[in-house]
C-alpha atoms as one frame of an Amber mdcrd trajectory, in Angstrom:
protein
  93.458 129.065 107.780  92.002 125.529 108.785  93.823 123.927 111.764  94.844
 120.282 111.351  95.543 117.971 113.500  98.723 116.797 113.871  97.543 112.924
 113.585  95.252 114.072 110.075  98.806 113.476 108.419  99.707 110.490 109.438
  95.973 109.695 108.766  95.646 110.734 105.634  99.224 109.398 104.455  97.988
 105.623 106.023  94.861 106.217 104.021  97.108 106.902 100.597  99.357 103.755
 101.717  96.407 101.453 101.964  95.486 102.871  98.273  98.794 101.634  96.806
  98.874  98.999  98.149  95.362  97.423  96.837  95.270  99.611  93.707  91.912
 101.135  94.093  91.858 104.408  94.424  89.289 105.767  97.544  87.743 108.135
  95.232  85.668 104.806  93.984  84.965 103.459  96.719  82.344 104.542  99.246
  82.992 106.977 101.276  84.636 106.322 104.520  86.132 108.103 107.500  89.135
 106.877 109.648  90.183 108.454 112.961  93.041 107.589 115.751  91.836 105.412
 117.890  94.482 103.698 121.583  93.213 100.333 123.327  92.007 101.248 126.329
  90.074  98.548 129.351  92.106  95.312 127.582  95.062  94.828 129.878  95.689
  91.793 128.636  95.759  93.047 125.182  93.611  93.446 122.411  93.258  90.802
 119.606  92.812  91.536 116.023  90.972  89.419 113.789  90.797  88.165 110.309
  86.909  88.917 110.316  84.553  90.985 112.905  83.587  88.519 115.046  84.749
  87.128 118.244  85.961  83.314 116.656  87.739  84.567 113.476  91.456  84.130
 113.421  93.482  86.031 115.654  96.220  87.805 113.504  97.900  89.290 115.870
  97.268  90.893 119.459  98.121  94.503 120.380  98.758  95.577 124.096  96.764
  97.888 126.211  97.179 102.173 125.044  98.443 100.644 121.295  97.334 103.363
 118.635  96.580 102.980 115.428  94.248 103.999 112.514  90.418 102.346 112.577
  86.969 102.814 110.673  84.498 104.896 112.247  81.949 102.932 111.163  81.344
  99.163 112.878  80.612  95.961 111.739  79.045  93.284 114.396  80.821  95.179
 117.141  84.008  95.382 115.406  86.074  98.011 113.899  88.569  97.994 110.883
  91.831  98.780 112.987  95.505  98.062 111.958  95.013  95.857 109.129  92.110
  93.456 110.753  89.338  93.660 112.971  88.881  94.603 116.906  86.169  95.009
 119.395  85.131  98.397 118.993  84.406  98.227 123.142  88.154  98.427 123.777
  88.952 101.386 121.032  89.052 105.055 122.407  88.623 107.774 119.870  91.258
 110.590 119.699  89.647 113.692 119.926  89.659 115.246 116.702  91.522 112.581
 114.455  89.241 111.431 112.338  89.555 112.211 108.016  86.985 111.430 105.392
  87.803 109.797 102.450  86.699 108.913  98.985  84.536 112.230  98.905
């Protein structure tokens, strides 16, 4: 029997919620992976953004060991994290979080 990680459900049900709510099912789409990832080095919080890069609209701003579901991949620096964008230099992976989808 495969061993899951505890966080692969809550992963996997975010990745199902984010389905619903835009309609498309992953299975369409590229495939992706999503992991865990905390806020680490930004004690002053981390800012996510409407776009990745540094002068898009700040949406909201997360404090220091916040964690939350992100893209593996990056974009300018950035990472998909909790709706919008964040520097990917103030994201720590958790160790063996990470799901593919839409394979």
């Amino acid at each position: 029997m495969k061993r899951v990680s505890r966080l692969a459900v809550p992963i996997t049900a975010a990745a199902i919620a984010v389905t619903a709510l835009f309609g498309a099912p992953f299975a369409s789409a590229a495939p992706a992976t999503i992991c865990q990832y905390k806020v680490s080095n930004s004690p002053n919080g981390l800012f996510i953004r409407s776009a990745p890069n540094s002068t898009a609209h700040t949406m909201d701003k997360v404090p220091n060991g916040t964690a939350g579901v992100g893209s593996l991949a990056t974009t300018n620096g950035f990472r998909s994290f909790r709706g919008g964008w964040a520097s990917a230099a103030y994201l720590t992976l958790v160790s063996g979080t990470c799901v593919s989808i839409g394979t």
